[in-house]
LUMLO-43352 format. One record per atom (N, C-alpha, C, O, CB): x negated, y, z; residue in three letters. Coordinates in steps of 0.02 Angstrom, whole numbers, plus 50000, padded with zeros to 5 digits. Glycine has a CB too. Example, Ala and Ser with C-alpha at 12.3 -4.5 7.8 and 13.67 -1.06 7.14 Angstrom:
! residues 2
493404971650390ALA/493854977550390ALA/493404983550390ALA/492884983450423ALA/494354977650452ALA/493584988850354SER/493164994750357SER/493555000250394SER/493305005750402SER/492964997050286SER/
END
This chain:
! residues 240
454175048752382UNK/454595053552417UNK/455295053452386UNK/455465055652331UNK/454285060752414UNK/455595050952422UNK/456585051952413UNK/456595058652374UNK/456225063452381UNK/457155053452506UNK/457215057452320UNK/457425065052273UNK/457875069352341UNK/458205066852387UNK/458135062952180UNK/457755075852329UNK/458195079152353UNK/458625082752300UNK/458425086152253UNK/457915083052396UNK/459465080652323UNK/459665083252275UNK/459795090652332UNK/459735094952290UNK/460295078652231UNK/459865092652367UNK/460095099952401UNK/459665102352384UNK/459715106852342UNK/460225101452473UNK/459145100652408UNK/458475104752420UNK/458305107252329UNK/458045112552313UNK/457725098352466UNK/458485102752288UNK/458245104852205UNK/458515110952194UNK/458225116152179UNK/458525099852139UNK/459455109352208UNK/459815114252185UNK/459955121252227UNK/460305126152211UNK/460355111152172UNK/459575120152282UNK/459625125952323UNK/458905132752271UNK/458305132452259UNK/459355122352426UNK/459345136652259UNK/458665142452226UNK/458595148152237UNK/458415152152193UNK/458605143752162UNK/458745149952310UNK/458735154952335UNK/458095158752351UNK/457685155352381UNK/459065153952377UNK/457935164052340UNK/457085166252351UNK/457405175352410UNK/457915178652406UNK/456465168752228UNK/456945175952444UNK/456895180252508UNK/457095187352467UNK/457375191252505UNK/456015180252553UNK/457035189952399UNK/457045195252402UNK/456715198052319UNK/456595194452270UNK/456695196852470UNK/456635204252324UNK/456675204152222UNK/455885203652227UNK/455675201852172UNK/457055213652159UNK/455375204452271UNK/454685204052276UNK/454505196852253UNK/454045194952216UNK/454435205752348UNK/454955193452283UNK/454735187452280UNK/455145184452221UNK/454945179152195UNK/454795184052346UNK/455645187252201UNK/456015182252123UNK/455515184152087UNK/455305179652051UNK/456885184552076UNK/455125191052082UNK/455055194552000UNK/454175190652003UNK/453955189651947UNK/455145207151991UNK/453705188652061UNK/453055187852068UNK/452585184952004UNK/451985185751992UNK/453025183652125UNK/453285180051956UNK/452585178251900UNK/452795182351834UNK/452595181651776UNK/452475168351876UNK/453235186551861UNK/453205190751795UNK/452425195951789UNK/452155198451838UNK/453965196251797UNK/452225196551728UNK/451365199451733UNK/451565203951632UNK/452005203251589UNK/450395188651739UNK/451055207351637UNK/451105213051595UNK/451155209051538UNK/451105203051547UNK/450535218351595UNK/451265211451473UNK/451405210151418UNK/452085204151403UNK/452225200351357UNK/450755208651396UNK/452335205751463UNK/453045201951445UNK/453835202351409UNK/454025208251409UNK/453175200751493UNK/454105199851392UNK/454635201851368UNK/455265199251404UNK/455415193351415UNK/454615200351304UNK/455665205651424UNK/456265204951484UNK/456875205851438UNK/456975210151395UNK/456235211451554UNK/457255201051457UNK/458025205451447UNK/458355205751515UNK/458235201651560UNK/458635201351390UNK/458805211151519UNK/458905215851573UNK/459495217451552UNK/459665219951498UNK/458425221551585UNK/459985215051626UNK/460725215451617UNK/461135222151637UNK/460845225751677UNK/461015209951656UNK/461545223451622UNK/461755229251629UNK/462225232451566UNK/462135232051505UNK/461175232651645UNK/462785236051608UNK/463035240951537UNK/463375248551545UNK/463945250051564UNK/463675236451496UNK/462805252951524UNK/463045258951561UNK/462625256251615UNK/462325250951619UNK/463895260551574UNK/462695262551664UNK/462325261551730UNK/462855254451795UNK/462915252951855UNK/462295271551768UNK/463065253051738UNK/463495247051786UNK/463395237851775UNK/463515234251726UNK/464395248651766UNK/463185236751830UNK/462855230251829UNK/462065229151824UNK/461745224251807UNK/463145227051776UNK/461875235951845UNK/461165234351838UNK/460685233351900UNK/460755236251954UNK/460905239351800UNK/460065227851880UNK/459685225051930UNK/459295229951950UNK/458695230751939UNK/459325219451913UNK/459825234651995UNK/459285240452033UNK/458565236852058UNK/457985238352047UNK/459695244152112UNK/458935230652102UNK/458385229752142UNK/457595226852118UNK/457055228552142UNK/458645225552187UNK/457735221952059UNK/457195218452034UNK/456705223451980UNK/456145221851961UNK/457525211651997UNK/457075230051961UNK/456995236951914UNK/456475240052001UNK/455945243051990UNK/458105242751879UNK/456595239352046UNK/456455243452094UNK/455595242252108UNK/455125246252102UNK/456985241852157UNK/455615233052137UNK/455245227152143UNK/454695227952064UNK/454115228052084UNK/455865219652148UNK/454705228451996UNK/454195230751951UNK/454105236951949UNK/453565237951922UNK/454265228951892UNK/454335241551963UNK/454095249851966UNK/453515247352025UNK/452925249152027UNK/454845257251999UNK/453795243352066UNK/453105244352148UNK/452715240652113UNK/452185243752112UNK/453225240352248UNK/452645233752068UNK/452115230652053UNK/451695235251997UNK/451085234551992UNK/452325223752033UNK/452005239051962UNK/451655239851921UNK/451435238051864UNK/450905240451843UNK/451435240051939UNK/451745234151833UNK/451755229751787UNK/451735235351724UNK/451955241051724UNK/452395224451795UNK/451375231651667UNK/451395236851587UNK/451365232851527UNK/451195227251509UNK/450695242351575UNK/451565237151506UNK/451585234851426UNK/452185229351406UNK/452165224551368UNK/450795230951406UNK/452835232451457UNK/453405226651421UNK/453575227251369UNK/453435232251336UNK/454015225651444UNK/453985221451343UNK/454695224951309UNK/455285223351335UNK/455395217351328UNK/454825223351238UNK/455755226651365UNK/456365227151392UNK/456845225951331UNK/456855230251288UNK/456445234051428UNK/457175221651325UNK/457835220651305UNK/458625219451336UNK/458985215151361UNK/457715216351276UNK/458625227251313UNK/459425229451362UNK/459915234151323UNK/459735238351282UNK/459245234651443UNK/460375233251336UNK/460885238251314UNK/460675242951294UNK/460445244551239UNK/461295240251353UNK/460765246251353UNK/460375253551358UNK/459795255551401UNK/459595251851445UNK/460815258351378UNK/459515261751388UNK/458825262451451UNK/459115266051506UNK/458945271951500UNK/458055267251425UNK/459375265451543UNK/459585268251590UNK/459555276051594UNK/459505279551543UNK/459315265251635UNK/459575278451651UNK/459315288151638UNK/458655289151656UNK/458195285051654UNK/459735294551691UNK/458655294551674UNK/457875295851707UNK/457655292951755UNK/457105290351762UNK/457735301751731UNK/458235293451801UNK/458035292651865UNK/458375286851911UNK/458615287151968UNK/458115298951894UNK/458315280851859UNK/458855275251890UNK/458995271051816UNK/459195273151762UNK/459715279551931UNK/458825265151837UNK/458875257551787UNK/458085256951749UNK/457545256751777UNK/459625258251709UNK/458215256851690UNK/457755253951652UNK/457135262451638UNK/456535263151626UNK/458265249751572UNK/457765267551649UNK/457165274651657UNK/456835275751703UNK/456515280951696UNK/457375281051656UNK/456735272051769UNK/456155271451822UNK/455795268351777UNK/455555272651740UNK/456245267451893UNK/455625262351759UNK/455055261151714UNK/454765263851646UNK/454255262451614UNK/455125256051703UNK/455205267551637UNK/454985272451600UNK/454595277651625UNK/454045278051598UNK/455445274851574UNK/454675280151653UNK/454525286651724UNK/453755283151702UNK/453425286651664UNK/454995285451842UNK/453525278351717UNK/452905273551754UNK/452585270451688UNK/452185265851692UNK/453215266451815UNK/452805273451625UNK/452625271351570UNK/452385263151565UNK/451845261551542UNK/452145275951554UNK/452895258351591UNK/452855252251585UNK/453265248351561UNK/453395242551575UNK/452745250451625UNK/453625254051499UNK/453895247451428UNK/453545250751375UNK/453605256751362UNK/454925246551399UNK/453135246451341UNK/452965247451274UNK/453315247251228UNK/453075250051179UNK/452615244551257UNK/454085243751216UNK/454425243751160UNK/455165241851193UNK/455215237451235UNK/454095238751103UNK/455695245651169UNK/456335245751196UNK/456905241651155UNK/457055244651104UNK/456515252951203UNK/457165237551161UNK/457545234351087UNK/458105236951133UNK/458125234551189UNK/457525224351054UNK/458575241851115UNK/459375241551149UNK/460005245451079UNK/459865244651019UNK/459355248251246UNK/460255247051088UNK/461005248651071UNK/461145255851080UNK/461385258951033UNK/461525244551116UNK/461035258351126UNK/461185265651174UNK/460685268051196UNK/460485265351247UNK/461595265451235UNK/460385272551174UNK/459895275951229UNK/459755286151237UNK/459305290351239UNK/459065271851204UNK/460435285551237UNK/460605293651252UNK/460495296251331UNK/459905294551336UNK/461475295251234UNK/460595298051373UNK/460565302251416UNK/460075300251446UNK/460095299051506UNK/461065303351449UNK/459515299551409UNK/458905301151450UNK/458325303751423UNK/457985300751381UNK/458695296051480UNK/458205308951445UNK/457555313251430UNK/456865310251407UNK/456495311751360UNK/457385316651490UNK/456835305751455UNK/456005302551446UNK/456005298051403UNK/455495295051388UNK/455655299051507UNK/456565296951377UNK/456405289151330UNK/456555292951259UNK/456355290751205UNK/457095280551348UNK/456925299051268UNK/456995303351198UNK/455995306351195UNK/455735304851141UNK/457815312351212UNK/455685308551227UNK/455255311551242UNK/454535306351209UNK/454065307851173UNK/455375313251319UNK/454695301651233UNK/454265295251225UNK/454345292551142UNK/453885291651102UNK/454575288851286UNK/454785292051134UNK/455235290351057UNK/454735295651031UNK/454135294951017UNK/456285292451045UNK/455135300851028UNK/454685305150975UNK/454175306650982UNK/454055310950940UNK/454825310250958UNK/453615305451023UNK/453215308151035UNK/452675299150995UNK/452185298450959UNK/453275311951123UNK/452965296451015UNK/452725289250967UNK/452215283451025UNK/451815278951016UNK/452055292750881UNK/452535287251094UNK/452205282051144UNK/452555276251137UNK/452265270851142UNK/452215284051219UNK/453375276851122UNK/453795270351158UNK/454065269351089UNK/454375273551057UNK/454465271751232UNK/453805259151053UNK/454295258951019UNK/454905257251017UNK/455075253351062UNK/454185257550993UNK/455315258750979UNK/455985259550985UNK/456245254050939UNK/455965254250884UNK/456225266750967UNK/456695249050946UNK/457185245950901UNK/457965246850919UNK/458205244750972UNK/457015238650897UNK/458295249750877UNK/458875249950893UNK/459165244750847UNK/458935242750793UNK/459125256550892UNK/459925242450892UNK/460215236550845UNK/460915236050880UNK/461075236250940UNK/459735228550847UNK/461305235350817UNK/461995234850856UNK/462185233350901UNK/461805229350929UNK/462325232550842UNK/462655234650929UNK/462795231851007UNK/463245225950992UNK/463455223551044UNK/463215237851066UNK/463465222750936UNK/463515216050925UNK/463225210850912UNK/463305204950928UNK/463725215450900UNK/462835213850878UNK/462195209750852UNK/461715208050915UNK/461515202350928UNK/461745214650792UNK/461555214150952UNK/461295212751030UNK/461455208251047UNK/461055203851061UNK/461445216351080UNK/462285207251055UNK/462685203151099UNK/462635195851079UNK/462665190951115UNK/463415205351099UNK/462535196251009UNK/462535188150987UNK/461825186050987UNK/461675180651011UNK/462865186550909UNK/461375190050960UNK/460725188550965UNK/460435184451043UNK/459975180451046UNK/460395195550950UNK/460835186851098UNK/460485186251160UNK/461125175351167UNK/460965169751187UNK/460705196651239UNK/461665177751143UNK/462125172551130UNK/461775165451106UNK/461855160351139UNK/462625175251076UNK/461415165751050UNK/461165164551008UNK/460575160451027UNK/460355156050990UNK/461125169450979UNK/460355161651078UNK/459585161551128UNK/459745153351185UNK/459465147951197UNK/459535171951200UNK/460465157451205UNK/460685153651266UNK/461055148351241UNK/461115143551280UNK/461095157651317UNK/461255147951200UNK/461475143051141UNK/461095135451121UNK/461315129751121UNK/461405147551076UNK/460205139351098UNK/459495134651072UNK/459965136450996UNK/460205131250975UNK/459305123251109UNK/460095141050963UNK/460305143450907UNK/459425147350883UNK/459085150750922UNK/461085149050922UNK/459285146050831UNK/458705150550807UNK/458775158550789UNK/458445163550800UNK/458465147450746UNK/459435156850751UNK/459755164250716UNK/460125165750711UNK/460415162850757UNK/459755166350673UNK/460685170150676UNK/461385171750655UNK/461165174850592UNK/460625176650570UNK/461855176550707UNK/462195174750554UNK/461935179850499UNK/462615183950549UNK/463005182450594UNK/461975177550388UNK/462435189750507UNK/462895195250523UNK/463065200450475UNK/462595202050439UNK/462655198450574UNK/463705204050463UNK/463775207450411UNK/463395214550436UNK/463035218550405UNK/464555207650390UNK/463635214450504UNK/463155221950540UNK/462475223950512UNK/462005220150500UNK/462925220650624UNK/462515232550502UNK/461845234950480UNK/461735234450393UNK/461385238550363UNK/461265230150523UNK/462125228350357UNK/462155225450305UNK/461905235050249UNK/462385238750259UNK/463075220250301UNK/461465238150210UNK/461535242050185UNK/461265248850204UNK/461405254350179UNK/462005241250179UNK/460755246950266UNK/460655250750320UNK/459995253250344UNK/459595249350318UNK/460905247650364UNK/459675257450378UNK/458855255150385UNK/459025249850450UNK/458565249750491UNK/458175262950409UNK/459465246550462UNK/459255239850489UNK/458975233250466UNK/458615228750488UNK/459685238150511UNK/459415235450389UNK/459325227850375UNK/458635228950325UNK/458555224750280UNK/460095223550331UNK/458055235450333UNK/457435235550315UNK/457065227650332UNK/456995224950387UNK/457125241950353UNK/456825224650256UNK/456195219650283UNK/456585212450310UNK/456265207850335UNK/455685223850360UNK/457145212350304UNK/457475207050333UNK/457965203150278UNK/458325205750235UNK/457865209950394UNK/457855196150293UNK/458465190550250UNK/459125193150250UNK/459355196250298UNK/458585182550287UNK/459425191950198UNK/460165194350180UNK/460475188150143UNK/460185187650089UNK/460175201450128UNK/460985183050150UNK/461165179550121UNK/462065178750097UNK/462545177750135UNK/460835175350152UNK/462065179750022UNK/462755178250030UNK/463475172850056UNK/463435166850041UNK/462765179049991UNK/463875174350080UNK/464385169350111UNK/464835170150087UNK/464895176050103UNK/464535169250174UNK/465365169050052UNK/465995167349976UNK/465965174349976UNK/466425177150004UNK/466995162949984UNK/465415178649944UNK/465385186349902UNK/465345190649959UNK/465465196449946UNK/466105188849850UNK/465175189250028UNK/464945193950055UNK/464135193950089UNK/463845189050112UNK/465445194950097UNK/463915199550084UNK/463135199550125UNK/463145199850182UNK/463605202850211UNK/462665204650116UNK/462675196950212UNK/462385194250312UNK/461765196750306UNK/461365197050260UNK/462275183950344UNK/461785198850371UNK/460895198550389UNK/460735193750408UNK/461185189650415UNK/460565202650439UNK/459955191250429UNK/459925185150458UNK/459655187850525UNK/459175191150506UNK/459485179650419UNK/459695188350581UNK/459565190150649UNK/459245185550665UNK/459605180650654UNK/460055191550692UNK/458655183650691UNK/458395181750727UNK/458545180250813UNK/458515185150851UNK/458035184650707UNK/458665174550836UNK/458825175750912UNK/458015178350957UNK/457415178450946UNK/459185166950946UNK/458425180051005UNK/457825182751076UNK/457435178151089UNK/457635172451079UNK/458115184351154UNK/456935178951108UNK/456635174251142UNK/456085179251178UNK/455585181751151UNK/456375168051095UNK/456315180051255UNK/456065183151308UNK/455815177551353UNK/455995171651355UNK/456565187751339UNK/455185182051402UNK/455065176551456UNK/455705176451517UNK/456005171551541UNK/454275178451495UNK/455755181151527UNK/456185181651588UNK/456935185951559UNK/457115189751514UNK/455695186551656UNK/457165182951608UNK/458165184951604UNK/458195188651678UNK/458085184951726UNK/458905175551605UNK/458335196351692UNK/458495198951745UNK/459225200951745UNK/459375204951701UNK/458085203751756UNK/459785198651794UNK/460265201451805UNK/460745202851869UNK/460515200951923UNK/460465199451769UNK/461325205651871UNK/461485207051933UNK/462205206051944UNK/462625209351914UNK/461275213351948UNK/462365201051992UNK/463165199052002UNK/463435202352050UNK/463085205152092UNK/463325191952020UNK/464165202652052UNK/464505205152119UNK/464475196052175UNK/464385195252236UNK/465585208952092UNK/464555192752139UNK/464715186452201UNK/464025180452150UNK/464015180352088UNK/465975182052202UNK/463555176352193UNK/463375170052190UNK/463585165552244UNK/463955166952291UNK/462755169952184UNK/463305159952231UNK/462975154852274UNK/462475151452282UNK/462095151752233UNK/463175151652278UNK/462245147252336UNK/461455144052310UNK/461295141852268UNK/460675141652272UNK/461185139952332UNK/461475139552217UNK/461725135252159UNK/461415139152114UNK/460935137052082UNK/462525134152145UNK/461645145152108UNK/461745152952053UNK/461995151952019UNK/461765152751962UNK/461285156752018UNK/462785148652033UNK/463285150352009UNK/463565159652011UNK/463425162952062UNK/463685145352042UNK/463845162051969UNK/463775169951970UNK/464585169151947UNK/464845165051909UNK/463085174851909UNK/464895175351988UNK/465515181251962UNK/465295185951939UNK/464855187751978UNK/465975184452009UNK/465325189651891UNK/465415198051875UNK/465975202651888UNK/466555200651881UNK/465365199151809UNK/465845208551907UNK/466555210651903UNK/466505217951872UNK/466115222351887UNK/466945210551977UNK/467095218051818UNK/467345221851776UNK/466715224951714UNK/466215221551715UNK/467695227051823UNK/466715228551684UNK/466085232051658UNK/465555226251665UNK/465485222551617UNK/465875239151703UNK/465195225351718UNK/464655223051745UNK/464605217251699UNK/464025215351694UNK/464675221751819UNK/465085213351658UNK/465255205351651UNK/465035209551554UNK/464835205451512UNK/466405200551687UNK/465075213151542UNK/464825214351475UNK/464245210751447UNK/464345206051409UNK/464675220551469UNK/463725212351461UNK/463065209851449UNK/462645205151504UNK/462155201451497UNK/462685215751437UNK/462975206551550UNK/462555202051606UNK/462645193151603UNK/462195189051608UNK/462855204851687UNK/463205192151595UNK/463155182851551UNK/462795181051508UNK/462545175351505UNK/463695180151510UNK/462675186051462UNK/462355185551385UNK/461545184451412UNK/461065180951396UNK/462495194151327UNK/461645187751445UNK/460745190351442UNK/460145184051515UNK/459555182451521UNK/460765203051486UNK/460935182351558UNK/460765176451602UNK/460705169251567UNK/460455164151590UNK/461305175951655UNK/461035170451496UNK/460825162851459UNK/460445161851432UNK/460215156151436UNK/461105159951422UNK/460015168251374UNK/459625169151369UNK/458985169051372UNK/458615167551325UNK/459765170351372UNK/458755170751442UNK/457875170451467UNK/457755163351462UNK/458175158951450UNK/457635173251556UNK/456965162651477UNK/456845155251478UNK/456985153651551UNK/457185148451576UNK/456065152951453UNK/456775161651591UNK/456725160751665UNK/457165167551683UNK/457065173651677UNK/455855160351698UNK/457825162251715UNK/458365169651736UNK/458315169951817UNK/458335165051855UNK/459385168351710UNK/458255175651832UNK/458385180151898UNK/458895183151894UNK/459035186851847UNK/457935185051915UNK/459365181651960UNK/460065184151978UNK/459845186552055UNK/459555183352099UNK/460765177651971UNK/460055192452053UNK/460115196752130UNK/461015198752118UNK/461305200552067UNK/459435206252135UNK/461275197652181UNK/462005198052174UNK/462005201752250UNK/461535203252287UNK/462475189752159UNK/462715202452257UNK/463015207952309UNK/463045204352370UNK/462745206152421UNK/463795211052292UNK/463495197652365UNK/463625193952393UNK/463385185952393UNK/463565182952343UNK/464085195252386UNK/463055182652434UNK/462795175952428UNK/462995170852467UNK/462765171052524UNK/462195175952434UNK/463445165252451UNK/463835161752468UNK/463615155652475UNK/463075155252446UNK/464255162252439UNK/463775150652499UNK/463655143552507UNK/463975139752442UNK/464475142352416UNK/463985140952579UNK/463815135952425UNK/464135130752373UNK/464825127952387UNK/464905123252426UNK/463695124652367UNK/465385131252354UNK/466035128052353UNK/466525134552387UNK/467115133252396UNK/466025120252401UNK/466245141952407UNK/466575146352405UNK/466735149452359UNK/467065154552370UNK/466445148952432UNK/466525147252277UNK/466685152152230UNK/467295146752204UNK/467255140652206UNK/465995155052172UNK/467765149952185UNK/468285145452143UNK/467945144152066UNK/467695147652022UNK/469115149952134UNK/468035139852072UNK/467835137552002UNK/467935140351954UNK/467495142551918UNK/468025132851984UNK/468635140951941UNK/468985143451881UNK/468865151651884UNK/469255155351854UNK/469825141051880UNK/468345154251921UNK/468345162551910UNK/467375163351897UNK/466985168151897UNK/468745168152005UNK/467305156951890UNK/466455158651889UNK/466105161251810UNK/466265157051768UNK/466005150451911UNK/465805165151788UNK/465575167151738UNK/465025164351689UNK/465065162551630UNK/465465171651755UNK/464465164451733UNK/463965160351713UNK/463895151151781UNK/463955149751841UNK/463175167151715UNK/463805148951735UNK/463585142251804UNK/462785141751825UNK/462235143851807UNK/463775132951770UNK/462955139351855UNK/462085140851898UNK/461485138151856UNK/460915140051868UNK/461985136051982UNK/461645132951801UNK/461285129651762UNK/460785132351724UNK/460275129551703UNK/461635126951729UNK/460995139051716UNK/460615146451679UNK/460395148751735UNK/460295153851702UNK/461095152851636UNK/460185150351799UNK/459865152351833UNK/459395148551888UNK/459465143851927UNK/460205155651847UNK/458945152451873UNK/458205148651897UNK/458335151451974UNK/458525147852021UNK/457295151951849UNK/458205158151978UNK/458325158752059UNK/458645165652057UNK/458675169652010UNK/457555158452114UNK/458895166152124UNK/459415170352138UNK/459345172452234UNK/459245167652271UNK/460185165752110UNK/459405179352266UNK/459175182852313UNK/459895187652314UNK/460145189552260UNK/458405186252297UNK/460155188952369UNK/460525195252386UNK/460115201252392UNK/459585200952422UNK/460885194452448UNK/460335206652367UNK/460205212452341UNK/460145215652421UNK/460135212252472UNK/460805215452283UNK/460095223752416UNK/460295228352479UNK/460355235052426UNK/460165235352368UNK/459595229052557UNK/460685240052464UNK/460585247252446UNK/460605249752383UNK/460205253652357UNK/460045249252465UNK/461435245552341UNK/461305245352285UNK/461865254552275UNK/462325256852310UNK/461535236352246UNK/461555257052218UNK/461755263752218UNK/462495263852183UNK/462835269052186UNK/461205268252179UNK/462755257352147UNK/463255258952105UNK/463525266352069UNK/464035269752078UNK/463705256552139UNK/463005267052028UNK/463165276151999UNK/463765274051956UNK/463845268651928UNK/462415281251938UNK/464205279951958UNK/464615279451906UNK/464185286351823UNK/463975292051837UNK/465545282051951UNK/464165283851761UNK/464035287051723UNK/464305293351694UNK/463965297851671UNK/463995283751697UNK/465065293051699UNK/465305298751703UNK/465965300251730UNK/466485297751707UNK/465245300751652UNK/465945304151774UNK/466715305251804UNK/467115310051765UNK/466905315551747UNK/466715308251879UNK/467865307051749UNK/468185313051711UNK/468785312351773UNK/468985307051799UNK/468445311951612UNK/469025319651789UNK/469405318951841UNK/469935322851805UNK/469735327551772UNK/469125321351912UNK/470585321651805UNK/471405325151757UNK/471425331851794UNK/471365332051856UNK/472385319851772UNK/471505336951760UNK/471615342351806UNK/472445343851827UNK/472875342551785UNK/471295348651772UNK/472585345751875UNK/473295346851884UNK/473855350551844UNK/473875356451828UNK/473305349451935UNK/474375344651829UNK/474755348751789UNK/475295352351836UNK/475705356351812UNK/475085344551730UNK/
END
């Protein structure tokens, strides 16, 4: 049978039912997003219906109660949370202390490179972050001309979930603004990345020179619907 090259690079799938299908319990996700901005409502939507348990989610933050990574919370289907931020939400404070959900917190640089680090085929980093800290509990510390590093370990998740404003069949991806924080990082990352985006384009509508991630990091990719874009907090100037 003749190669297809269209047909290879075409990786478009019907919908988040059908990107997320071989994800199965005891997996480990990283999950794009920062703040409630840039996040894979839809494929977050698509495992609340399956039902899936016992993850570990690796993300920024856990979203709130009632929207991102705190719907699966709601549904008690992360077993362990590795993020950076996880304030304004009730159930994951609730869960924390109560000693259902474990918790790793870790810089939000160290996050950033750790997931870097992954998408790289890097094993580890050192880092001065945490250096002195209950982070750097139980962990390598090595000196570099008189200063101490941690040694970080990179990610290694099954799946990469994230969410663009623009693709193409390809899954080539744009981000836009905020959204472009963690969502590159975390698409290089997985072994197996899922991109749901706003907009889904044919090959050769994205300009080149504005693309973020290249499609090379993404396994498959679906246009979204009914995405809520919350803003986290509105501060509005009062009149002078």
């Amino acid at each position: 049978m003749p190669f297809d090259l269209k047909s290879e690079m075409n990786k478009v799938v019907k919908n988040a039912d059908e990107a997320i299908k071989n994800i199965s319990d005891n997996m480990t996700l990283l999950l794009g997003g920062f703040g409630l901005c840039g996040i894979p409502e839809n494929c977050i939507n698509a495992l609340v219906k399956k039902g899936i348990k016992n993850l570990t989610c690796i993300s920024n933050n856990a979203g709130v109660d009632d929207f991102g990574i705190g719907l699966m919370l709601q549904q008690k289907q992360v077993k362990k949370m590795i993020s950076s931020y996880v304030g304004e939400n009730e159930e994951f404070e609730r869960q924390m202390l109560s000693g259902e959900l474990e918790v790793e917190l870790i810089p939000q640089g160290t996050l950033a490179t750790r997931a870097l680090a992954a998408g790289y085929g890097m094993p580890a980093i050192f880092t001065p972050a945490g250096v002195g800290t209950e982070v750097a509990i139980g962990k390598e510390t090595r000196d570099f001309n008189g200063k101490t590093y941690l040694m970080e370990y990179a990610f290694e998740a099954d799946f990469a979930i994230v969410k663009a404003w623009k693709g193409d069949t390809h899954g080539n991806l744009i981000f836009r603004a905020t959204s472009r924080n963690f969502n590159p990082l975390m698409a290089m990352a997985g072994k197996y990345t899922i991109a749901e985006v706003e907009e889904l384009v044919e090959p050769g509508e994205l300009d080149p020179n504005q693309i973020h991630t290249p499609g090379i990091y993404v396994n498959c990719i679906f246009q979204g619907t009914n995405y809520e874009k919350r803003i986290e907090q509105r501060t509005v100037r009062g009149k002078i």
